[in-house]
GURO-30320 format. One record per residue (C-alpha): z, y, x. Coordinates in steps of 0.2 Angstrom, whole numbers, padded with zeros to 4 digits, always signed. Example, Ala and Ser with C-alpha at 12.3 -4.5 7.8 and 13.67 -1.06 7.14 Angstrom:
<atoms>
+0039-0022+0062;+0036-0005+0068;
</atoms>
This chain:
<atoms>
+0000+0000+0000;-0004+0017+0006;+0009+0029+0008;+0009+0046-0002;+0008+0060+0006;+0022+0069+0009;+0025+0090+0007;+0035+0098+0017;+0045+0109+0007;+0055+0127+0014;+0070+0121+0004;+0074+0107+0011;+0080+0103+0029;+0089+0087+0036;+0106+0086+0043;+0110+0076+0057;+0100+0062+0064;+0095+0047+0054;+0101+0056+0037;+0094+0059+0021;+0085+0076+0015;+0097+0088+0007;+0088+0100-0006;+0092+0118+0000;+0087+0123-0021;+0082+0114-0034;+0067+0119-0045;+0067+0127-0063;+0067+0112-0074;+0081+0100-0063;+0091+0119-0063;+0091+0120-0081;+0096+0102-0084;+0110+0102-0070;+0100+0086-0061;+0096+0081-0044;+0080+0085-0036;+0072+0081-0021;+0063+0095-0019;+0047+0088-0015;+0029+0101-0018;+0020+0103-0027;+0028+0094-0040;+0045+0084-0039;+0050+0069-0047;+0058+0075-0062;+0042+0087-0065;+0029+0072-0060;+0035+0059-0073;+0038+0071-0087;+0023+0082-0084;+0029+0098-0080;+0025+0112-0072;+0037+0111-0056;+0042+0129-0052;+0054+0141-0043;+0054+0156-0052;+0071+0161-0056;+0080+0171-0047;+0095+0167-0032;+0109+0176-0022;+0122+0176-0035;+0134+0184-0023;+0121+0195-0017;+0119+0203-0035;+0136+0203-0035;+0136+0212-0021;+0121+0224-0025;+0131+0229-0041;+0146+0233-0033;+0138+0244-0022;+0127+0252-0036;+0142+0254-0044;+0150+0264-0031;+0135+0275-0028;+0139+0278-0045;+0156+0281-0044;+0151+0294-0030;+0137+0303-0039;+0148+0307-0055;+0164+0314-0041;+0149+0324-0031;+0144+0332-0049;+0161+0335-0056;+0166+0342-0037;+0147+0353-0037;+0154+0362-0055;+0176+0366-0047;+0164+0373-0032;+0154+0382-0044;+0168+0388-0057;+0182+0388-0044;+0177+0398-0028;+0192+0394-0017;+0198+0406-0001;+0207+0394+0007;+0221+0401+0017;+0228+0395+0032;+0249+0391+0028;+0251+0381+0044;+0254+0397+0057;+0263+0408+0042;+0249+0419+0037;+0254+0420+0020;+0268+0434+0026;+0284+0433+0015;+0278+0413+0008;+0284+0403+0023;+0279+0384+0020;+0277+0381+0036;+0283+0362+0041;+0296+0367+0053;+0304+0377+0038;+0307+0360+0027;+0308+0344+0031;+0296+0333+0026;+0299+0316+0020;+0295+0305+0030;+0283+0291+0021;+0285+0272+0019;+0268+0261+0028;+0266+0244+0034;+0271+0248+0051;+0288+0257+0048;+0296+0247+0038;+0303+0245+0018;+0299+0261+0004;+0311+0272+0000;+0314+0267-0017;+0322+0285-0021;+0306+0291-0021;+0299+0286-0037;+0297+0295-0052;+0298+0312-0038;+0285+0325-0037;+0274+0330-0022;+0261+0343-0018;+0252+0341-0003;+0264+0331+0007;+0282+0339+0001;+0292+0333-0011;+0296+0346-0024;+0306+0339-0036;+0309+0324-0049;+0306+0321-0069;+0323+0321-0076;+0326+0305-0085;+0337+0310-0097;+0326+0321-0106;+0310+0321-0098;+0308+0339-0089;+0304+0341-0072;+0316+0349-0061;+0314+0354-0040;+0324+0350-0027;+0332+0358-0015;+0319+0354-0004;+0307+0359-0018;+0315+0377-0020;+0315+0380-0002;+0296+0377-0002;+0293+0388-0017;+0303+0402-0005;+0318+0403-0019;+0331+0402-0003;+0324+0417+0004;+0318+0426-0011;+0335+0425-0022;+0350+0426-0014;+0358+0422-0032;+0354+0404-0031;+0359+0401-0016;+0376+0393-0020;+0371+0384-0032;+0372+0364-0033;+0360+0359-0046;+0345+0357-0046;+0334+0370-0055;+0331+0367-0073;+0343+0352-0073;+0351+0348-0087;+0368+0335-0086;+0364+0329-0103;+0375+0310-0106;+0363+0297-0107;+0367+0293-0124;+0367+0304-0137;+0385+0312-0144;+0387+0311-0160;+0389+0325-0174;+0406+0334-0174;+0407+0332-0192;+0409+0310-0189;+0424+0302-0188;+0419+0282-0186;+0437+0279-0191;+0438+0288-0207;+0418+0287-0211;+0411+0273-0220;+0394+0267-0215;+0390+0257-0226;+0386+0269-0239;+0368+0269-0240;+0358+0284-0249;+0352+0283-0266;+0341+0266-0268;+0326+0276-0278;+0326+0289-0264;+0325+0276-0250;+0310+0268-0259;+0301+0286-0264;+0303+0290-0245;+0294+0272-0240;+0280+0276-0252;+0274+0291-0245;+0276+0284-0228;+0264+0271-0233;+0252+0283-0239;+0253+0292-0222;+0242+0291-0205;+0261+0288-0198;+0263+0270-0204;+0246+0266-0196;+0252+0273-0181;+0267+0265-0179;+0267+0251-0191;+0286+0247-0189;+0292+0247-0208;+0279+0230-0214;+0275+0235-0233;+0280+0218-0239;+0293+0213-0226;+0302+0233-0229;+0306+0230-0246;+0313+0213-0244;+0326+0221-0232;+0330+0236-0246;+0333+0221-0256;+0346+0212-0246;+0352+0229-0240;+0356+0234-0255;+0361+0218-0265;+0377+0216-0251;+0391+0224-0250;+0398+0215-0238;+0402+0221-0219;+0396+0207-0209;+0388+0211-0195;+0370+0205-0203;+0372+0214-0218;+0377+0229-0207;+0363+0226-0196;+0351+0226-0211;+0359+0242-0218;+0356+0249-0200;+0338+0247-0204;+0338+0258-0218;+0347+0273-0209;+0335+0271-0195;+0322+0271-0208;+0326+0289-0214;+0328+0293-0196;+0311+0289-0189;+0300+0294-0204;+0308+0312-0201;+0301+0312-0187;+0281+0314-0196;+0286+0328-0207;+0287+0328-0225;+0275+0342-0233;+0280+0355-0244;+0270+0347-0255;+0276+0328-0257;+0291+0329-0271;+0302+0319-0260;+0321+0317-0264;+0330+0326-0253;+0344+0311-0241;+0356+0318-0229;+0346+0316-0213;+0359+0320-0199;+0372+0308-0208;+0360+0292-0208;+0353+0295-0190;+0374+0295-0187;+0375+0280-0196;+0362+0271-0187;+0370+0277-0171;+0386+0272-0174;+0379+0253-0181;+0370+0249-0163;+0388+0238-0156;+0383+0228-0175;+0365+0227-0172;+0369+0219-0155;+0381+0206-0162;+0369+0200-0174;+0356+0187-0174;+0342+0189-0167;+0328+0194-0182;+0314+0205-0190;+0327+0218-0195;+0336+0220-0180;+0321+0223-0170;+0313+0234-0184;+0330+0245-0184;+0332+0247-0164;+0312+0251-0165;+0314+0265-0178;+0328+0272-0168;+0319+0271-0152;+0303+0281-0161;+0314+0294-0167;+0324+0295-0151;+0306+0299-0143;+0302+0312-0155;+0319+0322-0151;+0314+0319-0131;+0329+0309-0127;+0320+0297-0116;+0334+0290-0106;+0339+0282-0122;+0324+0277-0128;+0324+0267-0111;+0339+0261-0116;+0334+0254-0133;+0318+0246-0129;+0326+0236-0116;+0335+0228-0129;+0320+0229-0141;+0311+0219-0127;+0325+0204-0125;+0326+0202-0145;+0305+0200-0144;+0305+0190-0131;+0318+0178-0141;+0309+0180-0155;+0291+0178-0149;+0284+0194-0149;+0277+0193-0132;+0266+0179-0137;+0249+0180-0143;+0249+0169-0159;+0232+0163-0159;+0214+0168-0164;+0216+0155-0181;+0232+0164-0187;+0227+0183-0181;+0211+0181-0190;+0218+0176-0209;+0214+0191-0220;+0233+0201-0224;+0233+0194-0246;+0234+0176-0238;+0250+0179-0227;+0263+0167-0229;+0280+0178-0225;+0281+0168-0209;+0268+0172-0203;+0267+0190-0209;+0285+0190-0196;+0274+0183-0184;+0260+0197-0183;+0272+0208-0189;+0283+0205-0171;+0267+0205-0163;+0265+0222-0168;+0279+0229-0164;+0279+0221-0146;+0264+0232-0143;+0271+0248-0149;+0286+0243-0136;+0276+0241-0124;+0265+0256-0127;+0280+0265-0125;+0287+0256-0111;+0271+0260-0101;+0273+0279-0107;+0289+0281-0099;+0285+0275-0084;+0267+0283-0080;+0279+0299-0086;+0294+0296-0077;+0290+0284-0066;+0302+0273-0066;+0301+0255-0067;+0293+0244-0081;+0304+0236-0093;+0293+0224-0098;+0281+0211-0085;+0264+0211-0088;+0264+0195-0080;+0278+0188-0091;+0266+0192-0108;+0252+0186-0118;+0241+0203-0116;+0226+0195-0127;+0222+0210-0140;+0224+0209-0159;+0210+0208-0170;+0209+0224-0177;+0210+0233-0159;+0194+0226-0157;+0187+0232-0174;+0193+0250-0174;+0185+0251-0158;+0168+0248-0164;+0154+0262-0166;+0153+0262-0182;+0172+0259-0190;+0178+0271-0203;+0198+0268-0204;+0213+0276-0197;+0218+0268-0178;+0231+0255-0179;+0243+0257-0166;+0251+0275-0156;+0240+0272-0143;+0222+0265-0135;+0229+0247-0130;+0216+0245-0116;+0221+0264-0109;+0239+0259-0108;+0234+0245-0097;+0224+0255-0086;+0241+0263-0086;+0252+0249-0082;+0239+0247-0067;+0241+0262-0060;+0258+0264-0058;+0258+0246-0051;+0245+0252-0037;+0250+0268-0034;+0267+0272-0040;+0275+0256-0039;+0289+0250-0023;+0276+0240-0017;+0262+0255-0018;+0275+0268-0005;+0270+0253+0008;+0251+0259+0007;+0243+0265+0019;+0232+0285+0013;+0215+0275+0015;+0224+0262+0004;+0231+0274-0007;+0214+0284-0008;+0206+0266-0011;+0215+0261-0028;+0212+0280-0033;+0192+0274-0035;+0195+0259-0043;+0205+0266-0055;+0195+0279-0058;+0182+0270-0062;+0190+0258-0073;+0197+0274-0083;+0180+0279-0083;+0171+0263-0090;+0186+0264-0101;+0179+0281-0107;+0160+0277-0111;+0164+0263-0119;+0174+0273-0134;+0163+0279-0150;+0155+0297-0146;+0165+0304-0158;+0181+0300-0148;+0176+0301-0130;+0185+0313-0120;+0175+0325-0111;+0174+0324-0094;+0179+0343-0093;+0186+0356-0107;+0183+0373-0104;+0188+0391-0115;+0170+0391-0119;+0170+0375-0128;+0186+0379-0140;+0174+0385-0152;+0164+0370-0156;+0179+0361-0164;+0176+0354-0178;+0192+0361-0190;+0188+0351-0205;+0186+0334-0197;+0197+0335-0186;+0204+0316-0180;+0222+0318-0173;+0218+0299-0163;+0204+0309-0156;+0216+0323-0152;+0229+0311-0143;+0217+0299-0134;+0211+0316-0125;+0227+0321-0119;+0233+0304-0114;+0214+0302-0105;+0217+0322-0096;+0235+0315-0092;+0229+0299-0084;+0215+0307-0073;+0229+0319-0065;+0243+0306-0064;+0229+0293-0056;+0222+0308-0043;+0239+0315-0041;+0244+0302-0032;+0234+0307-0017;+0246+0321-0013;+0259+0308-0008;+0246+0305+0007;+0255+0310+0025;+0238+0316+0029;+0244+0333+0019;+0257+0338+0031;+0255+0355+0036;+0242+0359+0021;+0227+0349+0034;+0214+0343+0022;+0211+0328+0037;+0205+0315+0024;+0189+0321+0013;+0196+0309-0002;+0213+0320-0002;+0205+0335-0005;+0194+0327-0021;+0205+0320-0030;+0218+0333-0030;+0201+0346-0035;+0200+0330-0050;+0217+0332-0055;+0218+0351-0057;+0203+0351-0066;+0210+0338-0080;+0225+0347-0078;+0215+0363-0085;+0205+0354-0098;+0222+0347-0105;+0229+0363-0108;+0214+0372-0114;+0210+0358-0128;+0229+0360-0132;+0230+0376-0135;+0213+0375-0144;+0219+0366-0157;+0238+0375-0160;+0233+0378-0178;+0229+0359-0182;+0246+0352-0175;+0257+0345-0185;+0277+0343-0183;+0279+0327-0178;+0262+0325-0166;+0269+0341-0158;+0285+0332-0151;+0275+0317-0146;+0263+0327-0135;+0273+0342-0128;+0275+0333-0109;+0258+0335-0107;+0256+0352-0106;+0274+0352-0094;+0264+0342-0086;+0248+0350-0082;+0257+0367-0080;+0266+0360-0062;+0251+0354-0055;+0243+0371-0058;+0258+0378-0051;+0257+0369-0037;+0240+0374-0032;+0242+0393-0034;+0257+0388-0022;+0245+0382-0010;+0232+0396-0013;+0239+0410-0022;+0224+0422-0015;+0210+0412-0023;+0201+0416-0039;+0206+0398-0046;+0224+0405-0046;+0222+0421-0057;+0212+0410-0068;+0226+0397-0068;+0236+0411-0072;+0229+0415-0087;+0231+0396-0093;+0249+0396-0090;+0252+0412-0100;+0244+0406-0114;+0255+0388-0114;+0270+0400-0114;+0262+0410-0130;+0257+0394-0138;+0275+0386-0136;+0284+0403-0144;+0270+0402-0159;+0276+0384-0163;+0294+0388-0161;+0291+0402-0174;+0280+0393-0185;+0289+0377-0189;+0304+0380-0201;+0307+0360-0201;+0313+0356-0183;+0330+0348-0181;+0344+0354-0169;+0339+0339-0156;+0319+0347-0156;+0324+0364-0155;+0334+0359-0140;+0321+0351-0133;+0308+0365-0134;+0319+0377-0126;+0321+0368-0111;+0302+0363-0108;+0300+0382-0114;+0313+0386-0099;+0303+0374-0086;+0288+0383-0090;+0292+0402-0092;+0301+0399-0074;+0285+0390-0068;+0273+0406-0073;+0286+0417-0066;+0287+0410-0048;+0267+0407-0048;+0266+0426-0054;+0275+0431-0041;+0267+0421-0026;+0251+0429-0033;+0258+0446-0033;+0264+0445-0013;+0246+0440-0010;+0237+0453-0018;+0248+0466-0012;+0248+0458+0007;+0229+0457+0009;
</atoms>
């Protein structure tokens, strides 16, 4: 018999002396049906007995397109900061002055007038843990957020910098740190309560409890923070109201109630809405004074439902070191309960008439675990101190109707306080860049985990509905295309929150050591602290834009943004108070101050807790615009 000729074919080679043929690539056809060829051309043995065309037209080099995606993506990435850097350069005309040698006359910030802080990296050992939640500006650490009610205060090292020392004699002797408030972690209770003479379980008026539950369910609150379940809810007025006993789970229950009437306050009730009037400062007593009961009993839908309505209300009145403390407890009673766990695709999918109460609980837990940790996740990217909850320790697969609400074309109200997949961009940035483990990184590190998260906000960010995508930018010019009569107030929050993130995300590059002594010696430093100014500016244009549309309630909700913003435009007319970027910034702060005293005056509804509240993020801010007005001053008058 006659051999058959044999093809040499490119992919094949042989391995070794006296062993078989390997086939480098298989063709089409063996591809497709994941089966051995042997490569042999024109036609293998496959092709040949099943009369096939025996090609090699797909294409290969998976890593490689990986690797040219990455890269595009990048170049990307590079384009959209050049564009966004081409319009500060263009907008913002910096004169950069020169604070190294003292030129900026009666501001010394020269480094031999503080010391600077020496930062963690892999070659000099462990972090400094008491530099979390602190804030820096080009390399100095000025100051912290106060935990206990979420307003920034400086340091001593933060007033030297500013030039207070030198400036004012006054404060000189003085212990505390400017704008610190020693508040008690917990909040005191009215002066008018005497738990040994004060009945608590006394609750209000059955029919007045119910009326206030009716409106809330009518409200764009209860979508937001879907805590009181509109079947679940009235089985607890029920029992609440059915017992007189004063067990600790009938106490617990009747805890619910108070807290209830507490954490709907906090959305306002409209002139409009005839709603009975309920002693408001005597239930959120009431649900204070029940916390030891709710702790000692059993673990359950109520419990968790009253220690979250308390914890939302808490938030509203800006006590956030006790929020912290409640949604640590929240957290262990979720986690007890299940809350943490993702309760399958089958069970998430059954339409809401076809619950069984069990699992309405279920969903219903689920939904509360996501507002805890939404949060959770707040406080730290505000404060930053640690997370109370591990991501790594939950089921983060997303709910249903996330998915659907975020869909071009859906027409409902948001479920949920905030964007589930924006809070986890949050939970990853403080991980990478605020974290114990983040003060080991080196500034190339640092400036590293800036890009990626960039982008991931950014993806984030195009993949939301035009109509709520946050602009890249907001300027004065653009307040007037608002649109008054459909205004969203998701879209209004998911701007903020997005503004906030950039800054928080970019901020992070001041910690760099490459600052000291105001030398820009990386280009990455000096992009991503022009980024965060610039989402510092949009975020208090567009919330002063909108001053007339705020309600209440969304007002205390948002007011650390603004705080926020403010100090990083402080810290840049700090750094160059002769630029024209700093009279501008100037102009934005005065107007934050303005916009403040026009909400103070305007709301009649604001409880003693708020009032206190606004006046001292008032005081943060007034003080900020008149130490930046100053620094301008002495260099206008010095040049």
């Amino acid at each position: 018999m006659s051999e058959t000729p044999h093809y040499s074919s490119p992919d094949t080679s042989v391995v070794g002396e006296g062993s078989t043929k390997r086939t480098l690539r298989a063709c089409d056809s063996c591809h497709r049906r994941k089966i051995k060829c042997d490569g042999v051309r024109p036609q293998c043995n496959w092709c040949k007995h099943h009369d096939l065309d025996c090609t090699f037209n797909r294409s290969q080099g998976g890593r490689k397109r990986e690797s040219r995606s990455r890269k595009l993506r990048e170049s990307n990435l590079v384009e959209r900061l050049a564009r966004i850097e081409k319009l500060l350069a263009e907008n913002h005309p910096k004169k950069e002055i020169d604070l190294s040698n003292g030129s900026n006359h009666d501001l010394d910030v020269t480094p031999g007038r503080i010391e600077v802080e020496a930062k963690c990296s892999p070659e000099n050992g462990a972090p400094d843990l008491a530099t979390l939640g602190r804030i820096y500006c080009a390399g100095y650490r000025l100051g912290d957020i106060n935990l206990f009610h979420g307003v920034p205060f400086l340091s001593r090292d933060g007033q030297q910098w500013i030039g207070l020392k030198s400036a004012e004699d006054s404060r000189e002797e003085s212990d505390s740190p400017l704008w610190h408030n020693q508040r008690q972690a917990w909040p005191a209770l009215p002066t008018f309560v005497n738990p040994t003479q004060w009945d608590m379980a006394v609750l209000p008026p059955r029919q007045s409890v119910e009326k206030h539950f009716h409106y809330y369910l009518s409200s764009s609150f209860s979508d937001a923070f879907p805590i009181a379940d509109k079947v679940l809810f009235p089985l607890i007025i029920e029992r609440a109201y059915r017992h007189d006993t004063a067990s600790a789970g009938i106490l617990a229950t009747k805890a619910c109630i108070f807290s209830f009437i507490a954490f709907t306050s906090t959305a306002g009730h409209p002139a409009d809405q005839d709603l009975p009037p309920i002693d408001l400062e005597q239930c959120i007593a009431a649900a204070q004074l029940l916390v030891p009961d709710i702790l000692n009993a059993r673990p359950s839908t109520e419990v968790v439902d009253a220690m979250m309505m308390f914890a939302v209300y808490q938030f509203g009145c800006g006590n956030v070191h006790a929020v912290d403390i409640i949604l640590a407890l929240v957290s262990r009673f979720l986690f007890m309960l299940g809350g943490h766990l993702y309760p399958g695709a089958e069970t998430d999918s059954l339409p809401s008439h076809s619950l069984s109460l069990e699992t309405r609980r279920t969903l219903h837990l689920r939904d509360v675990f996501w507002i805890c940790y939404v949060l959770d996740k707040e406080i730290t990217f505000r404060t930053g101190r640690p997370p109370i909850i591990n991501d790594t320790a939950c089921d983060l697969t997303f709910p249903k109707y996330y998915w659907q609400q975020i869909q071009q074309d859906f027409q409902g109200a948001p479920r949920l306080p905030s964007d589930l997949r924006l809070t986890l961009i949050k939970s990853k940035a403080y991980d990478k860049l605020y974290s114990p483990n983040a003060l080991r990184k080196a500034d190339a590190e640092i400036l590293k985990d800036i890009r990626e998260l960039d982008e991931m906000l950014e993806n984030w960010r195009q993949s939301l509905p035009p109509k709520r995508r946050p602009t890249l930018s907001f300027s004065q010019q653009r307040s007037h295309v608002l649109d008054k009569d459909n205004f969203d107030m998701m879209t209004f929050l998911i701007r903020l929150e997005y503004h906030h993130c950039m800054t928080t995300i970019h901020q992070a590059s001041s910690r760099c050591t490459n600052w000291a002594g105001n030398h820009r010696t990386a280009e990455g430093l000096g992009s991503s602290l022009d980024l965060a100014l610039e989402s510092s500016r949009s975020l208090l244009l567009y919330f002063t834009s909108v001053e007339h549309y705020l309600t209440p309630h969304i007002f205390w909700v948002v007011i650390f943004y603004p705080l926020s913003a403010t100090l990083n435009l402080f810290c840049n007319i700090m750094l160059n108070p002769a630029s024209a970027a700093a009279s501008s910034d100037l102009k934005i702060l005065e107007r934050n101050i303005v916009f403040m005293d026009e909400r103070r005056d305007s709301d009649q509804q604001l409880s003693a807790p708020q009032l206190s509240h606004l006046a001292r993020v008032r005081q943060a801010a007034e003080e900020v615009l008149r130490l930046a007005q100053s620094v301008v001053l002495q260099s206008q008058t010095s040049g």
